[in-house]
Every structure is written in structure tokens, then in C-alpha cells.
N, C-alpha and C positions, 0 to 999 in steps of 0.2 A: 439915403444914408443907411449905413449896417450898424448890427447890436448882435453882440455876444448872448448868448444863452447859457447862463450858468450852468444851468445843470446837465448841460449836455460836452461844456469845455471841459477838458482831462488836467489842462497846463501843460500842456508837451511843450508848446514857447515855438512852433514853428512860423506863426502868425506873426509872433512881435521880435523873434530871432533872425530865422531863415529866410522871412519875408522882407521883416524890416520894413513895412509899414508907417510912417512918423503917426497915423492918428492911432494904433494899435500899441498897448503895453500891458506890460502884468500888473495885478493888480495892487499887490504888495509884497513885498518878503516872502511875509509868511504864504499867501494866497496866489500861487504860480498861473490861476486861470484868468484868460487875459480878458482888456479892455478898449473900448473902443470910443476913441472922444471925439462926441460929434459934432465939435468946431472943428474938426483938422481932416475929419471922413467927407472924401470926395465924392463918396458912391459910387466909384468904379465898377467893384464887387468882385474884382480879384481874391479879395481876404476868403468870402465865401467858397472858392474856387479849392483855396489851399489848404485849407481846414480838415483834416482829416476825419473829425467826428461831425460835421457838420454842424455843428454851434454859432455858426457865424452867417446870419438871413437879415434879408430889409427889414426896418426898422419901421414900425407905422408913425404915421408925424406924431400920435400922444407919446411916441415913448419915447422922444428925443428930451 
């Protein structure tokens, strides 16, 4: 599974926009940097791929 890295997401939306992702979305309104819900993350690891800040790495099993 993959996990967003806050402080390294900008919110650009390419991940949960361009990608269009179903386990990837923003996180709210207010807060454009995105999220990754790990009932619907496949571990493909596309997302990582397209991310252009790199925010988006394996997830270790404690952090699901």
C-alpha cells in the first residue's frame, strides 16, 4: 500500500485529478493536499510514479 507525505504534497490535484485514482482524493476543501485510503489502495504504485514532488512512497504495515 502507498501514503501521502504531507509535508512534502503541494495540492497540485494531479494524483486525485489527472490520475483519477478511486483510493486517492483531496483532503478537504480547505486542504487541496491529497489522500490515500488504504481500503481502496491496490499497491500498484503508479500514484508514486506521477507525483511530481514525490510525496507519495510505501507505506509501512504500522502506518496503515
Amino acid at each position: 500500500l502507498y501514503k501521502v507525505d504531507i509535508e512534502k504534497c503541494r495540492g497540485c490535484g494531479i494524483c486525485y485529478t489527472a490520475f483519477a485514482c478511486p483510493a486517492i482524493r483531496q483532503r478537504s476543501r480547505e486542504d487541496r493536499r491529497a489522500y490515500i485510503d488504504p481500503e481502496l489502495c491496490t499497491g500498484c504504485g503508479v500514484c508514486a510514479d506521477v507525483c511530481p514532488f514525490g510525496a507519495i512512497a510505501p507505506a509501512k504495515p504500522y502506518d496503515r
